[in-house]
N, C-alpha and C positions, 0 to 999 in steps of 0.2 A: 239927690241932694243929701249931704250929710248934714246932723242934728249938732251939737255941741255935746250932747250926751253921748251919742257914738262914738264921736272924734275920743270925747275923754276916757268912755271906756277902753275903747282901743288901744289907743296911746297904755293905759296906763298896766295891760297882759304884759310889756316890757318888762317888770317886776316880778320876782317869784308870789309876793305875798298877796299881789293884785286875782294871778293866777291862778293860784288856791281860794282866793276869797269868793272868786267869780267861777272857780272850776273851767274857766276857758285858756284857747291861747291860738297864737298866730302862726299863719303860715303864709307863704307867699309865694308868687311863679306861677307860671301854668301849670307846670310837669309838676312839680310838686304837689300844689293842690289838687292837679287830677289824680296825685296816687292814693293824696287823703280818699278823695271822693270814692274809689273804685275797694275803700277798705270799709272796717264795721263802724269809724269813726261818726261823731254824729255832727252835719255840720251846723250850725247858729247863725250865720251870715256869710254870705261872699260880696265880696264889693269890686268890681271889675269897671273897667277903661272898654271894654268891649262886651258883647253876648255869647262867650264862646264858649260857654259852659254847661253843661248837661244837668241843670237842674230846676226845681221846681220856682217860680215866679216870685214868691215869696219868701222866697231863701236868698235872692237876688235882687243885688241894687246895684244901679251902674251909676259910676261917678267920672267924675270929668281928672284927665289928669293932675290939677292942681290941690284934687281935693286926695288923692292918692298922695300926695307928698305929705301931706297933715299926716298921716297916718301911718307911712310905708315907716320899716326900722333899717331899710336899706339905702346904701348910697344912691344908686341909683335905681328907683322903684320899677319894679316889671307891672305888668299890666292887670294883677289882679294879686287881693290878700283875702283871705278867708280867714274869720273864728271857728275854730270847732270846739265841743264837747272835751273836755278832759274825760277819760275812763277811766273805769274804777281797775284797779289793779290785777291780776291774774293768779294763784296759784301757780307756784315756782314748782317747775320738772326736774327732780334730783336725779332721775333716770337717762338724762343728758351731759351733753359736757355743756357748762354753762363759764361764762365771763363774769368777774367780779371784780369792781374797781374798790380799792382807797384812796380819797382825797384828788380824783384828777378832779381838775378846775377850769381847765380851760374847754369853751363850748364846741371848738370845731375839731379837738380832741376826742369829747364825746361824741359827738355826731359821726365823726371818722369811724369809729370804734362801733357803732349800733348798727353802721350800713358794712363793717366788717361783719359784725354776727350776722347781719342777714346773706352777708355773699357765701359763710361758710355752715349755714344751718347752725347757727348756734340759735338756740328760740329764747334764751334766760340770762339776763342782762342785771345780776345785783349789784345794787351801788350803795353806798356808806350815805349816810345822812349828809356828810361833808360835800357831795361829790356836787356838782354842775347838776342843777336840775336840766333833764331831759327834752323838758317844753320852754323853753329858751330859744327864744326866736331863733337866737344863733345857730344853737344846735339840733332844732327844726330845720333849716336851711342845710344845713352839712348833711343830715341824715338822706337827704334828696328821696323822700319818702318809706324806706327803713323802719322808720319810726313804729311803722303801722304791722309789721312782721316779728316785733323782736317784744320781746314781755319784759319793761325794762322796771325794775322794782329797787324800792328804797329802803333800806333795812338798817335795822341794829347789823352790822356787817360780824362786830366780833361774836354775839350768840348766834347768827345762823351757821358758821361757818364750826364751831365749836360743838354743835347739834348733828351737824350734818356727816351722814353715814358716810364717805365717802375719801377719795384723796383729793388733797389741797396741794396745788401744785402754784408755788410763788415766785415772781422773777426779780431774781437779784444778780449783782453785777458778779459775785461769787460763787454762784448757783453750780450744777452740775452742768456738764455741756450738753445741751435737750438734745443734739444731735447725737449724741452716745447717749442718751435715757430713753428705757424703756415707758412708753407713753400707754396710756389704756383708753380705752372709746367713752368715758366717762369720768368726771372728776370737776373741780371745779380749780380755774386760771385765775389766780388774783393778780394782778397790776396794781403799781400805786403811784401816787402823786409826780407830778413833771419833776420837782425838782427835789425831790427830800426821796422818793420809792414808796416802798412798804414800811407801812410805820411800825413800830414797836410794838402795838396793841396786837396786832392784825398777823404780822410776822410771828407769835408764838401759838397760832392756832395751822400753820402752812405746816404738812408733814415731808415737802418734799420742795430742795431748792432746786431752781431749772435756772441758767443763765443763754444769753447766745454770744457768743464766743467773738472776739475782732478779729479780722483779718488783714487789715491795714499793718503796713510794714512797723509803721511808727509806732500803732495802737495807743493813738493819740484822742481820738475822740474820747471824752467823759460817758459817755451814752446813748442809748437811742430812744428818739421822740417814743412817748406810752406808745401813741394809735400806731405807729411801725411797730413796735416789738409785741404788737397785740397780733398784727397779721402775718408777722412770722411765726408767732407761737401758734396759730388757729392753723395755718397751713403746716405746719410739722405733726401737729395732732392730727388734720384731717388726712394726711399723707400715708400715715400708720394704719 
């Protein structure tokens, strides 16, 4: 049986400011919350439609489907949502090739983009203050467990990237063609915003423009979606 205090806490992890206030936030699905479970994450509650979960008595409450709808952030609720622990952040690996966003916004964007760092061994995920926070049910849900592999950090983007020893490799629609650029095993990738790029700020800290190139006869398209030109650039790098 849920409490009204449950429901409202739950309900209200939808919000960044709730999620920080509480250090909590949601997930949901079996496979998903079993990836949480199986990582260092720490969980707070699972609340399940069935007992199909590996953990302790008191970390578990089963509720009846109607009461999963009070609470699910999905259209159509699966059979279990879990709170977990927010963590505390990581120390960022300069000694890797790491991902850096400006300004993307959309959540299943980011989510795409944190289960690409995980497919290609990126461990270092920095994002601009602006960016989609990361525990966003949404992009909890895209990550399909990702989340829990990838060290995804929120920074003043233009002093770390101005600090940092390193080459700054930024993708613009004028860039250099990354498939004729010499690429190095380390550096860091900035991407920016779906519909504006790399802003201004952010763009005079990048030492080096990469683009990918159209192929299309017309070379009609404006662009390509970030999370696509995030896994073509991670796959050109890791190819090198």
């Amino acid at each position: 049986m849920l409490s009204k205090n449950q429901i409202k806490l739950i309900t209200s992890l939808k919000l960044k400011k709730y999620r920080q206030q509480h250090k909590l936030f949601v997930a949901e699905g079996k496979k998903t919350i079993n990836e949480l479970l199986q990582s260092n994450l720490e969980l707070e509650q699972l609340y399940t439609t069935s007992l199909e979960f590996d953990v302790l008595n008191n970390l578990i409450t089963q509720i009846s489907d109607s009461e999963l709808k009070k609470i699910s952030f999905l259209k159509t609720p699966n059979t279990a949502l879990a709170v977990f622990k927010i963590p505390e952040e990581q120390p960022i690996d300069f000694k890797n090739l790491i991902v850096a966003l400006d300004n993307v916004r959309d959540p299943g964007n980011l989510g795409t983009i944190i289960r690409l760092c995980d497919w290609f061994g990126v461990k270092d995920l920095l994002c601009n203050l602006e960016t989609v926070d990361c525990y966003n049910p949404k992009v909890i849900q895209a990550t399909m467990g990702s989340i829990t592999r990838v060290n995804v950090s929120y920074v003043d983007l233009k002093e770390v990237l101005k600090n940092a020893n390193t080459d700054i490799f930024g993708a613009f629609m004028d860039g250099e063609n990354v498939y004729n650029t010499e690429l190095p095993n380390l550096g860091i990738v900035v991407l920016g915003n779906e519909a504006n790029g790399i802003s201004n700020l952010i763009e005079k800290c990048v030492t080096k423009r990469v683009s990918i190139p159209r192929f299309g006869e017309q070379q009609m398209a404006e662009s390509l979606n970030v999370a696509n030109a995030t896994a073509i650039l991670l796959s050109e790098f890791k190819r090198r």
